[in-house]
C-alpha positions in Angstrom: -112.8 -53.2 27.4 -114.2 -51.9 24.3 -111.6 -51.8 21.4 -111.6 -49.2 18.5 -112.7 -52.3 16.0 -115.6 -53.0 18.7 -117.1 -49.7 19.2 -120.4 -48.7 16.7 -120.2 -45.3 15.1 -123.3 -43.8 16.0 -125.2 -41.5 13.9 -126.1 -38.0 15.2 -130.1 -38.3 16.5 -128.2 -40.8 18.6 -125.4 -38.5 19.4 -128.0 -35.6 20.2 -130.2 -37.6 22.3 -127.7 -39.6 24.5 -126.2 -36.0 25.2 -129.9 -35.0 26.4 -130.1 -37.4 28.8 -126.5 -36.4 30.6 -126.2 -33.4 30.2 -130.3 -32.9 31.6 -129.3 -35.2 34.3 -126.3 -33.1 35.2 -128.9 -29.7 35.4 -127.1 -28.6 32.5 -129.7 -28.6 29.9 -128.4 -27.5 26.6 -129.9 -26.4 23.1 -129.3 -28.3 19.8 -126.7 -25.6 18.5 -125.2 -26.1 22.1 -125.3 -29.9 22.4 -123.5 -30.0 18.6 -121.1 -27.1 19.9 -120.3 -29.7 23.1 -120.2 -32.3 21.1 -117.6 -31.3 18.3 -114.3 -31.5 20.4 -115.6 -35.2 21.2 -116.7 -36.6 17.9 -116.9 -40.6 17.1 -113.7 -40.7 14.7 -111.4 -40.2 17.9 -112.0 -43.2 20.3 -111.6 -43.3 24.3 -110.6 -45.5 27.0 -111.5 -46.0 30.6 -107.9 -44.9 30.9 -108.2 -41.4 29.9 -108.2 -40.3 33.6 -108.9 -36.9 32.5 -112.3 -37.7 31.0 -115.1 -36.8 32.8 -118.2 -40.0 32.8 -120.5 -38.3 31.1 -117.5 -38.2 28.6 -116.8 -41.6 28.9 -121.0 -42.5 28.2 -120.7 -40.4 25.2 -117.3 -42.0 24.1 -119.2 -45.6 24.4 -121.3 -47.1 21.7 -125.1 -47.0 21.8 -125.2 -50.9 22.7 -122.8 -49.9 25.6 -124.8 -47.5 27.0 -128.1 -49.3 27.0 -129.5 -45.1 26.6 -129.8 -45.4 30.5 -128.6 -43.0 33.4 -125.9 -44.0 35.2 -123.3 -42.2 37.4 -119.9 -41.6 36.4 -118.4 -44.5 38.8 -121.4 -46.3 37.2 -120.2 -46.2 33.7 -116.5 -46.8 34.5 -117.5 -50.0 36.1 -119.6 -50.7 33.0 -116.8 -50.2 30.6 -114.5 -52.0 33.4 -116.8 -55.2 33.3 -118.3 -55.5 29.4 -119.2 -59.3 30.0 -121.5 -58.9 33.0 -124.2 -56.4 31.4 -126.7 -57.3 29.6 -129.7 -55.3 28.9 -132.4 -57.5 28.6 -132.5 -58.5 32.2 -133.6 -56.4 34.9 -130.5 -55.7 36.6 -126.9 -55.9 35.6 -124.2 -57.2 38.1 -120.9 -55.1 37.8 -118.5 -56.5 41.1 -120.6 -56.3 43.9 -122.7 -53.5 42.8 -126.1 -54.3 41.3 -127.0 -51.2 38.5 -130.9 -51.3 38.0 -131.3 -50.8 33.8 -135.0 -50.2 32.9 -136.0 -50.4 29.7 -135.7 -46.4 28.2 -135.0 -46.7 24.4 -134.8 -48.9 22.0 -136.4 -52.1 20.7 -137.7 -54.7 23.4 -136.7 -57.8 24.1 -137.7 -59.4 20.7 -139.4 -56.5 19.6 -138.9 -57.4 16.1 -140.0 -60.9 17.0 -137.2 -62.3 14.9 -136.2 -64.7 17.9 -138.4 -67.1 16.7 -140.5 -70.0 18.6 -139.1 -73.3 18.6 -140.4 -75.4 15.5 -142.5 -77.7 18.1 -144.0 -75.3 19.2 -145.8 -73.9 15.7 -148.5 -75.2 14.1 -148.0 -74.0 11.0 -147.8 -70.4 11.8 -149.9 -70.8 14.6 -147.9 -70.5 18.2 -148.7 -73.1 20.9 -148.1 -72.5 24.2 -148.7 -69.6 26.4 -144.4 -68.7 26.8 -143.7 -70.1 23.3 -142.9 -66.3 21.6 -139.3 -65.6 22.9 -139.8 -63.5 25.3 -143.1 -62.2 24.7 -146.9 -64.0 26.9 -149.2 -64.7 24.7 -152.9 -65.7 24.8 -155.4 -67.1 22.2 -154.9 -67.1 18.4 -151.2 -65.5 17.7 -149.4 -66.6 14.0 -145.8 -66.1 14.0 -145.7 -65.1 10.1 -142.9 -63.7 7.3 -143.3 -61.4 5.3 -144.8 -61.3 1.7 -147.2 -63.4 -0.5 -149.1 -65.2 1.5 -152.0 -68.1 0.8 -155.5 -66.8 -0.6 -153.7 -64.3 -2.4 -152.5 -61.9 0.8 -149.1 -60.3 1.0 -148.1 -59.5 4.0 -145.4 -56.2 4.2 -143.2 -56.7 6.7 -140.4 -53.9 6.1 -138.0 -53.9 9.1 -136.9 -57.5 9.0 -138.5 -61.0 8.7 -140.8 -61.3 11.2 -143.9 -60.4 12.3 -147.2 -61.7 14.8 -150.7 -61.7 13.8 -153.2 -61.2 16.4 -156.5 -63.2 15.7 -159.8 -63.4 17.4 -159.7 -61.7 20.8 -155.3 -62.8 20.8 -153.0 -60.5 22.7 -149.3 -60.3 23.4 -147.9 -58.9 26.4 -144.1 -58.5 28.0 -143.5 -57.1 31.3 -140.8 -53.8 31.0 -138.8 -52.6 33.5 -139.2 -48.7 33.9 -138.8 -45.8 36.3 -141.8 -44.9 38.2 -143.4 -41.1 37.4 -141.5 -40.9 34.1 -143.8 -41.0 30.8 -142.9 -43.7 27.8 -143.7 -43.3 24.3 -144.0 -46.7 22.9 -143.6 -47.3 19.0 -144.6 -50.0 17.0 -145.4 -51.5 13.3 -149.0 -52.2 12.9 -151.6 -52.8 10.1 -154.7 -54.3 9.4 -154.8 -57.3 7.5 -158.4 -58.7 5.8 -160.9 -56.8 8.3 -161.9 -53.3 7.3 -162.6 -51.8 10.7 -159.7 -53.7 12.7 -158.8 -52.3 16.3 -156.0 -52.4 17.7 -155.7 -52.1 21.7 -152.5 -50.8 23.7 -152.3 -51.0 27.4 -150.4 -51.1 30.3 -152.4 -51.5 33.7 -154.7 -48.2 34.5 -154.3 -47.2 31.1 -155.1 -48.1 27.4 -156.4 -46.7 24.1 -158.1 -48.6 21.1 -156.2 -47.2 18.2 -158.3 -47.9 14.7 -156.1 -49.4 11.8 -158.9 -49.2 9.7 -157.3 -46.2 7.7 -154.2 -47.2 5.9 -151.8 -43.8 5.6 -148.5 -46.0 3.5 -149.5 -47.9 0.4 -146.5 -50.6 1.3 -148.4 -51.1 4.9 -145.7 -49.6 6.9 -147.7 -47.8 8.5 -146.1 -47.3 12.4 -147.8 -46.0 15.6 -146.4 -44.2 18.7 -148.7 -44.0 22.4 -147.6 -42.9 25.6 -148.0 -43.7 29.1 -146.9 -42.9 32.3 -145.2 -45.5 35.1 -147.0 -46.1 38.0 -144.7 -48.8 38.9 -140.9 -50.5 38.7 -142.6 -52.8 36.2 -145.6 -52.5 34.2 -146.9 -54.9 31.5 -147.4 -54.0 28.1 -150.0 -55.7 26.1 -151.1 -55.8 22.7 -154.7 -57.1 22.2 -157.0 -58.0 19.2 -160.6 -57.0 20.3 -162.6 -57.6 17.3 -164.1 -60.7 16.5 -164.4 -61.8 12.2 -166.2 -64.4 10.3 -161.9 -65.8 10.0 -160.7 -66.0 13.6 -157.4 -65.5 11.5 -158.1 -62.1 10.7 -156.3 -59.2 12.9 -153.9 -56.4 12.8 -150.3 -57.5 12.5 -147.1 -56.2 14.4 -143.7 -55.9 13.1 -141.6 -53.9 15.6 -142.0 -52.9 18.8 -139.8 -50.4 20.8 -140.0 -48.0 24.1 -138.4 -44.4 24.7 -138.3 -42.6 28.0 -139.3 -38.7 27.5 -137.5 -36.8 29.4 -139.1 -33.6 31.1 -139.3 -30.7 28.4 -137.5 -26.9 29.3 -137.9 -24.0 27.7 -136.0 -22.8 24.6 -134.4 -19.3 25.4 -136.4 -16.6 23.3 -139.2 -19.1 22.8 -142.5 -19.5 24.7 -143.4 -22.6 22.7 -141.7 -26.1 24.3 -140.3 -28.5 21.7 -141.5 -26.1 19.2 -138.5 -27.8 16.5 -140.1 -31.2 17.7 -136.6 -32.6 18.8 -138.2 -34.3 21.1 -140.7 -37.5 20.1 -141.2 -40.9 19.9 -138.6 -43.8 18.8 -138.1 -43.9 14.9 -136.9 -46.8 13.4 -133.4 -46.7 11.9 -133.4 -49.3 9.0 -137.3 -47.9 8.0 -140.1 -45.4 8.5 -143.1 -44.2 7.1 -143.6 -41.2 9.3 -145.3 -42.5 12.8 -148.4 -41.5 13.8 -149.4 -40.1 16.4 -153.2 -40.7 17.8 -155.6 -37.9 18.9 -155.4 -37.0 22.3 -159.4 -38.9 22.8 -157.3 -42.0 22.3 -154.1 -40.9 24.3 -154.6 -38.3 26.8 -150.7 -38.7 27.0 -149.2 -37.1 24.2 -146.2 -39.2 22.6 -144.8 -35.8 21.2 -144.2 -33.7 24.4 -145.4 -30.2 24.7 -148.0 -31.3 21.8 -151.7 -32.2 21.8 -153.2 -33.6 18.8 -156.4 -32.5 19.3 -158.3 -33.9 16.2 -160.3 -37.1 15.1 -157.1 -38.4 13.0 -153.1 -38.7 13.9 -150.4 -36.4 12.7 -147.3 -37.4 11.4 -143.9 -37.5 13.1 -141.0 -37.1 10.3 -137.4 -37.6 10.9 -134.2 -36.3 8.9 -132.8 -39.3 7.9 -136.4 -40.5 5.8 -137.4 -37.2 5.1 -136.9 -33.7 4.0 -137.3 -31.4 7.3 -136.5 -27.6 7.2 -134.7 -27.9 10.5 -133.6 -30.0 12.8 -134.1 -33.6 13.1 -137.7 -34.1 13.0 -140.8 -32.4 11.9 -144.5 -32.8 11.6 -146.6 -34.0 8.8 -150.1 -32.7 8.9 -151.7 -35.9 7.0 -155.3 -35.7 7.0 -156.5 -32.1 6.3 -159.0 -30.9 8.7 -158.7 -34.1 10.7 -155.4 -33.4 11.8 -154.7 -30.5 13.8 -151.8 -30.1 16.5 -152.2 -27.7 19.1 -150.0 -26.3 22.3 -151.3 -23.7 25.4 -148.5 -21.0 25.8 -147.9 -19.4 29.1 -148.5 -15.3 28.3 -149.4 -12.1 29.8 -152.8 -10.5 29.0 -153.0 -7.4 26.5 -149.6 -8.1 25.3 -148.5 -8.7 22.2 -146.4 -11.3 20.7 -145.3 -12.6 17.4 -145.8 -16.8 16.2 -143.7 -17.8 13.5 -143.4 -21.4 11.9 -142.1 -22.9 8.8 -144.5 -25.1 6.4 -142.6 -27.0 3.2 -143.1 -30.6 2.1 -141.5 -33.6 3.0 -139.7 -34.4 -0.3 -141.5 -37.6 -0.2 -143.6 -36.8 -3.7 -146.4 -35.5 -2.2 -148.0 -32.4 -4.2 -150.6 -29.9 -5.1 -151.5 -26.6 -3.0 -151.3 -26.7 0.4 -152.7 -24.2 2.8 -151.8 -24.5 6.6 -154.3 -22.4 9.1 -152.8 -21.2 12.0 -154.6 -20.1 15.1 -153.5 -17.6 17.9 -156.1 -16.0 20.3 -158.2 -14.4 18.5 -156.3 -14.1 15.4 -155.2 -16.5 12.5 -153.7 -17.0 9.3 -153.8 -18.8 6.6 -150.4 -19.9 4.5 -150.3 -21.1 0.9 -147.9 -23.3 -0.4 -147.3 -25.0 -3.8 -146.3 -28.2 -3.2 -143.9 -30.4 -5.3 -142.5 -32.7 -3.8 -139.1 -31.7 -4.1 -138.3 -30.9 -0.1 -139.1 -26.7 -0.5 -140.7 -24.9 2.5 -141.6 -21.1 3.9 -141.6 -18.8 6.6 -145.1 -17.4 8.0 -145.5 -15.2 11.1 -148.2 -13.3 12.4 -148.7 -10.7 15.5 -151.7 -11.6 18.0 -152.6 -9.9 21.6 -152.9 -12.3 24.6 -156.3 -12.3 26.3 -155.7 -14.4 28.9 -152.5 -16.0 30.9 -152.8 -18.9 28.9 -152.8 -19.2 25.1 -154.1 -21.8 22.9 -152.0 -22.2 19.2 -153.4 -24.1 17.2 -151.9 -25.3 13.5 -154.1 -27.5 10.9 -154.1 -28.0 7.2 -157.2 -27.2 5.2 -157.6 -29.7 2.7 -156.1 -33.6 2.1 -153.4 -35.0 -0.2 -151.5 -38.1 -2.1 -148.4 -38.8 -3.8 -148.3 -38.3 -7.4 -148.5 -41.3 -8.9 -149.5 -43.5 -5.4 -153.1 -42.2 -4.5 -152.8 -44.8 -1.9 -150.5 -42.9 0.1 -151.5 -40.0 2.0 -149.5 -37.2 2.9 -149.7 -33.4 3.6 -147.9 -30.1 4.5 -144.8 -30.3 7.0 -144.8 -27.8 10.0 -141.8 -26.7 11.5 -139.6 -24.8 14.2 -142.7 -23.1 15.6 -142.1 -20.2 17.7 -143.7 -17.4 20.2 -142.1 -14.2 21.5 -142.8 -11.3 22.8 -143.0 -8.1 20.5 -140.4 -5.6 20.9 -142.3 -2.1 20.8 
């Protein structure tokens, strides 16, 4: 039985999104202002038991901490016998036994097993850094040239930035490492994950699970600490699929090949429509898994390389990623997240609206910067039918933003938005990172004549 000492006090994104998942499973789909409005009579500072009768289970899942939960869907009687039997789950196995009941738990958020590969191999099993042995990395398969390294200088002058724990992998020549994840079938993941490129310039990066993969360039390094992290999506085909993470490229140094730090999953649950709003996830509430302890932003790739976008309702339609910002790393004008437009004309997000033709609606959205010292003047280009806009803002860095809006007239039952920045940007005194104008709490309506 949890105890008030035991249970973690978790911090709202957490709060927000476990309340998603119930409340959507129950059909009763609520808003942010709605889920904080449900939320308030139930906050963290007053702890409940299994012996609260009067509590209803999706109560008692939002009473238990995050490590509790596992961020899975269970019924009611489900949870009870969770919180009845503590010593018998465990969410790194496929299936948890609670009495005679077997609960199925597939992987839906948070790190995998070892995804921060701080379980390290056994020391007879390294050479060097060098892993031997195909089941050697806890919990991880891995095949060819893999180095189980930590973080900083390293020999021949290299420093290695490892800035979520210890650990990371290296994948040499042609190396991979793959784990096989428990999922539900039909329902689309986002996984997120470290990765940077280490002595090649054109390093490649490939992310697959079977029937699908994309070979994400590294080459471009958007974080001057190399934190740079990467989300991609997929969707399940199958009660298991297996993940891998493979080093195409072959260097002059077989050593040389992007390195991993963190790896971690999140189910996307199916988007609804915002009342007064024809734009879904036009806040961006709803994206990939960011990393508590650190984050850089995470990027998201162009739909040529993911044809499953990890931000749902989105396609980044461009040659280069976008940025997905959180609340607790960065200034965002509302909300919890945001989105960073990072490399000018490269980067362009886009969504196609349902609308009627010949009528008119209005698209507002809010552009500011990401209090994260990027500055200079910023221009975000906005694209509706046949109209557009251009926005001006004079950046400095200090977490300001503004409201735009335009009218445009629907000629067709489907319309395309489009928003892109117009020129590129750095920090003020760290040209090696690049940054850009954040876009915000986008929104389509119909005009009222």
């Amino acid at each position: 039985m949890p105890t008030r000492e035991s249970n973690q006090v978790v911090d709202e994104t957490d709060r927000l999104d476990i309340a998603r998942r119930h409340f959507d499973h129950e059909n009763l789909y609520r808003t942010e202002r709605e889920i904080r409005r449900t939320l308030d009579p139930l906050t963290w500072e007053h702890r409940w038991t299994v012996k609260d009768k009067a509590m209803s289970g999706n109560q008692v899942a939002l009473m238990m901490p995050l490590s509790e939960l596992h961020a899975t869907l269970m019924t009611p009687s489900q949870i009870h016998a969770a919180l009845k039997y503590p010593n018998n789950r465990n969410n790194t196995k496929d299936t948890d036994s609670i009495g005679a009941n077997t609960i199925c738990l597939p992987q839906t958020h948070g790190l995998l097993p070892n995804g921060n590969f701080e379980e390290s191999p056994a020391k007879s099993n390294l050479k060097k850094t060098v892993i031997k042995g195909k089941y050697s990395l806890p919990k991880w398969e891995i095949n060819g040239l893999v180095e189980y390294i930590s973080g900083g200088p390293q020999p021949r002058g290299f420093f290695y930035a490892v800035p979520r724990g210890v650990h990371a992998v290296k994948l040499g020549n042609e190396a991979s490492i793959s784990q096989n994840v428990k999922v539900n079938p039909g329902s689309i993941y986002s996984i997120t994950f470290g990765a940077t490129r280490t002595c090649a310039q054109d390093e490649v990066l490939t992310v697959s699970v079977p029937g699908h993969s994309a070979d994400l360039s590294i080459q471009t390094l958007f974080s001057s600490n190399g934190g740079d992290t990467y989300a991609w999506a997929f969707k399940a085909t199958s009660r298991v699929v297996k993940l891998t993470f493979h080093n195409p490229g072959i260097q002059e140094d077989p050593t040389c090949g992007p390195l991993l730090d963190a790896i971690a999953i999140k189910e996307m649950l199916p988007l609804k429509y915002t009342k007064g709003n024809l734009v879904k996830n036009g806040g961006f509430e709803i994206g990939p898994h960011v990393f508590k302890n650190f984050s850089t932003g995470i990027l998201l790739p162009p739909k040529l390389l993911d044809l499953i976008s990890p931000l749902p309702g989105w396609i980044i339609e461009s040659l280069k990623p976008v940025k997905y910002i959180d609340k607790k790393h960065f200034f965002v004008p509302s909300g919890l997240a945001a989105i960073e437009l990072v490399a000018g004309q490269e980067s362009a997000i886009a969504q196609i609206i349902r609308t009627v033709p010949s009528k008119l609606y209005n698209l507002t959205f809010t552009i500011g910067d990401a209090k994260n010292a990027c500055h200079g003047s910023m221009m975000v280009q906005a694209f509706a039918a046949k109209e557009t806009l251009k926005v001006r803002f004079v950046s400095r860095g200090k977490g300001e933003f503004k409201t735009a809006s335009f009218k445009f007239k629907a000629i067709s039952a489907r319309t395309r938005i489009t928003f892109f920045s117009a020129s590129y940007h750095t920090r003020l005194h760290d040209y090696g990172h690049i940054c850009g104008p954040v876009l915000d709490n986008v929104r389509v309506f119909p005009t009222v004549h």
